[in-house]
LOMARNU-881506 format. One record per residue (C-alpha): chain; x, y, z. Coordinates in steps of 0.25 Angstrom, whole numbers, padded with zeros to 4 digits. Last residue first. Layout:
N
+------+-------+-------+-------+
: fiza :     X :     Y :     Z :
+------+-------+-------+-------+
:    A :     X :     Y :     Z :
...
+------+-------+-------+-------+
end
This chain:
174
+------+-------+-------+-------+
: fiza :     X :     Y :     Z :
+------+-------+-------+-------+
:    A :  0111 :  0418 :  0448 :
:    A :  0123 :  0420 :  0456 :
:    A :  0127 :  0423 :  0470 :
:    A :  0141 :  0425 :  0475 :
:    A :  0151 :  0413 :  0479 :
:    A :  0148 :  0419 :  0495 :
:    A :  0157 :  0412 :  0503 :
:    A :  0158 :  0414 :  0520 :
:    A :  0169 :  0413 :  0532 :
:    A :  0177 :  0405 :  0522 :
:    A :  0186 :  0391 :  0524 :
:    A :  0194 :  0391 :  0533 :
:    A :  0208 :  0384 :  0530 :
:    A :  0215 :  0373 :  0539 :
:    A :  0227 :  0366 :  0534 :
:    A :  0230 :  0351 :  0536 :
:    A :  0243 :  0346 :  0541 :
:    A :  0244 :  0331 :  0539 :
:    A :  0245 :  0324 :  0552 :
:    A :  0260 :  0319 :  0554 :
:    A :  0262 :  0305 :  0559 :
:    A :  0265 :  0302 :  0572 :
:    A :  0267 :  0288 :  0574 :
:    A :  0258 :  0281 :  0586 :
:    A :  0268 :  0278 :  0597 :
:    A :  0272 :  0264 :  0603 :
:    A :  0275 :  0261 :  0587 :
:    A :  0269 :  0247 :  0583 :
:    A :  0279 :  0237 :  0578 :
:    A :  0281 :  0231 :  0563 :
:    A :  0292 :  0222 :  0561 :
:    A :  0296 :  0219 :  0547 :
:    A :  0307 :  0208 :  0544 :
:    A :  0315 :  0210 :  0530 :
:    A :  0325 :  0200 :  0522 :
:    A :  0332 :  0203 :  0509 :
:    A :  0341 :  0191 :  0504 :
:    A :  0346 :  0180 :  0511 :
:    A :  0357 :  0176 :  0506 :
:    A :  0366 :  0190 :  0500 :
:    A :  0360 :  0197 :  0514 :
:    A :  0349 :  0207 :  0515 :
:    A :  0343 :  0211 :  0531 :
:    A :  0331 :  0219 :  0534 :
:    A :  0323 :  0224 :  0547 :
:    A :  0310 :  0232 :  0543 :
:    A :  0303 :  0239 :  0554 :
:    A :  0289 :  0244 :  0554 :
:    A :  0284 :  0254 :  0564 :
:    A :  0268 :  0254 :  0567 :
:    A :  0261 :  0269 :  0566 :
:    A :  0251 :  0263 :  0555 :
:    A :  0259 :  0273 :  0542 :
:    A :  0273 :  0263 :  0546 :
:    A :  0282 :  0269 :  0554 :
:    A :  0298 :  0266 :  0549 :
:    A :  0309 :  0254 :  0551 :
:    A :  0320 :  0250 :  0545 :
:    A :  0329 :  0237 :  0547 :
:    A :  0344 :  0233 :  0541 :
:    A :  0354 :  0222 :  0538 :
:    A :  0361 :  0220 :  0526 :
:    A :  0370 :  0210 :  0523 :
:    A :  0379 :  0208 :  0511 :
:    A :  0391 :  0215 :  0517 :
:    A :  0387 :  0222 :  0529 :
:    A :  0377 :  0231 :  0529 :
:    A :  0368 :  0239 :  0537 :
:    A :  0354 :  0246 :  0539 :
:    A :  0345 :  0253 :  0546 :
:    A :  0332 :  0260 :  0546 :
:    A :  0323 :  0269 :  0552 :
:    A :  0310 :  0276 :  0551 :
:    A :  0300 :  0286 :  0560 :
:    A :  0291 :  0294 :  0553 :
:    A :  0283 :  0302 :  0562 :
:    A :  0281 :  0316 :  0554 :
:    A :  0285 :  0326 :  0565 :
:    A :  0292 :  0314 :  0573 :
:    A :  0302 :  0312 :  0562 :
:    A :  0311 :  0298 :  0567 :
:    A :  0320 :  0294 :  0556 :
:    A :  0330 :  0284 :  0559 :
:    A :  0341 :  0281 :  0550 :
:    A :  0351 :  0269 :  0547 :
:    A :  0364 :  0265 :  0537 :
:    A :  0375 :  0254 :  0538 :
:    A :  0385 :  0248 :  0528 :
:    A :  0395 :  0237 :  0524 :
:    A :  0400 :  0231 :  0514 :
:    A :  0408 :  0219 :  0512 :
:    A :  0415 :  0213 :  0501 :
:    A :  0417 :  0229 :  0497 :
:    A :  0419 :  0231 :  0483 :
:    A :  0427 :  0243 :  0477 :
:    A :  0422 :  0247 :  0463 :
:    A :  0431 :  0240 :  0454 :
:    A :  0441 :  0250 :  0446 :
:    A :  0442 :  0249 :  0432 :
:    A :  0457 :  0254 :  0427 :
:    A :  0454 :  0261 :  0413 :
:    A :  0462 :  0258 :  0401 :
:    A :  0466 :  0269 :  0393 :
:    A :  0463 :  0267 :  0379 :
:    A :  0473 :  0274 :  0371 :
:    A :  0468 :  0284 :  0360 :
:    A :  0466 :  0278 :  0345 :
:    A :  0477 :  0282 :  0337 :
:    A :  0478 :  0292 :  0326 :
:    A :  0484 :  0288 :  0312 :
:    A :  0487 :  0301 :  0304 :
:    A :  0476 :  0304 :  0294 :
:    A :  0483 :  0303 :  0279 :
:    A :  0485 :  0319 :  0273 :
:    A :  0476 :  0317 :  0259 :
:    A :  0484 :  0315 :  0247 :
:    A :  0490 :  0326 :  0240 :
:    A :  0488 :  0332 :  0224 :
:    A :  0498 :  0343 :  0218 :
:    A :  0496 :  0354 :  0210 :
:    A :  0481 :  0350 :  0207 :
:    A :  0478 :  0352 :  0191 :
:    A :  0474 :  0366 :  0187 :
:    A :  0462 :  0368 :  0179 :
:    A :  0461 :  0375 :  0166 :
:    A :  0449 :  0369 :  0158 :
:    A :  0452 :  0373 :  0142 :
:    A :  0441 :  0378 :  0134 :
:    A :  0436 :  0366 :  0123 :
:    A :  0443 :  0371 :  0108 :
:    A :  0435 :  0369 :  0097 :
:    A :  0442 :  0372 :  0084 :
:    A :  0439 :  0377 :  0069 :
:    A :  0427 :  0383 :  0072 :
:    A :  0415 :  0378 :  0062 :
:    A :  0411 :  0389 :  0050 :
:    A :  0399 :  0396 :  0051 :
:    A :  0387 :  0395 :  0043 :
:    A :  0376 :  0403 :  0044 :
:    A :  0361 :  0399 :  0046 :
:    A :  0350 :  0407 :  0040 :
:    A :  0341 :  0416 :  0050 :
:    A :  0328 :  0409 :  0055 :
:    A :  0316 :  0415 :  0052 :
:    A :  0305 :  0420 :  0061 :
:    A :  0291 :  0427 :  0057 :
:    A :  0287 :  0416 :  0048 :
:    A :  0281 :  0417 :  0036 :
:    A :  0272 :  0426 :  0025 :
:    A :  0262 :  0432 :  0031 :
:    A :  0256 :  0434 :  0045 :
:    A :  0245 :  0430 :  0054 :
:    A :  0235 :  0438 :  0058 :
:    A :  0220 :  0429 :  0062 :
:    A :  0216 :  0416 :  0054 :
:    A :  0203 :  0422 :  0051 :
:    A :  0208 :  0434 :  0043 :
:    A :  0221 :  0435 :  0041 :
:    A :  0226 :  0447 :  0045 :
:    A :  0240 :  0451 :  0042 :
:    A :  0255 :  0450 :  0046 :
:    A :  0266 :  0456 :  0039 :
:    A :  0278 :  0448 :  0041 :
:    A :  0291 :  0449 :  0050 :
:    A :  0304 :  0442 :  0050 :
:    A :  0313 :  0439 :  0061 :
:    A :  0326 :  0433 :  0060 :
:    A :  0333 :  0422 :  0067 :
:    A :  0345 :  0423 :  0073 :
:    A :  0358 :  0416 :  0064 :
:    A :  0362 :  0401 :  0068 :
:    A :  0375 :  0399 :  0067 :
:    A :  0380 :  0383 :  0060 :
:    A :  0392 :  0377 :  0062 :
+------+-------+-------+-------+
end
């Protein structure tokens, strides 16, 4: 093989020349150092990777088969029906500080419904509404409208009262 030696420096007076400003004489500053020869190694040996091999290598644990949970089937219980139903409801409201006056009933029995309602409509005369609904002939009403002996009392809206000033004077301004 070859070994490069470091290279040597050298110096050289340096003079005026004129025009063509300083420089110096004879060569250059840097030389190489002569090359030696050195004789090949005998051998090459590459370093040697230490790594322990695996004592002993395992398969994976296998999952254990899981069973999908029981379905429980539920018991479906009908709503109760009744072939024939039955009911009955009514009010009256008679308020004499505000006047209103209403009422209504009505009944069942199976798939007829029977009933009436009445109230006082706003020109003092009572209307009544009498109703029946059945599977074949559907939704029927017959109004009545009959004036009332009394006039209805109706509550007068309260109004307040407030006195204005004895005297105002907004100032004079010029």
């Amino acid at each position: 093989g070859l070994v490069g030696a470091p290279a040597t420096l050298s110096t050289a007076p340096i003079a005026y020349g004129g025009y063509g400003g300083y420089g110096a004489y004879g060569g250059s500053l840097l030389r190489a150092a002569p090359i030696a020869r050195v004789a090949s190694p005998l051998a090459y040996a590459a370093p040697v990777a230490r790594v322990a091999a695996p004592l002993a290598y395992a398969a994976p644990y296998a999952r254990a088969a899981v069973a999908a949970p029981v379905a429980v089937a539920k018991t479906v219980v009908a709503d109760e029906y009744d072939p024939n139903p039955q009911y009955s409801f009514g009010y009256d409201v008679q308020d004499g500080l505000t006047g209103d006056s209403k009422n209504q009933v009505e009944s069942r029995s199976g798939d007829v419904v029977q009933g009436s309602y009445s109230l006082v409509d706003p020109d003092g005369t009572r209307r009544t509404v009498e109703y029946t609904a059945d599977p074949i002939n559907g939704f029927n009403a017959v109004v009545h409208r009959e004036p009332l002996v009394a006039k209805a009392v109706v509550a007068a809206p309260a109004i307040a009262k407030v006195h204005a000033p004895l005297a105002y004077s907004g100032g004079y301004l010029h």
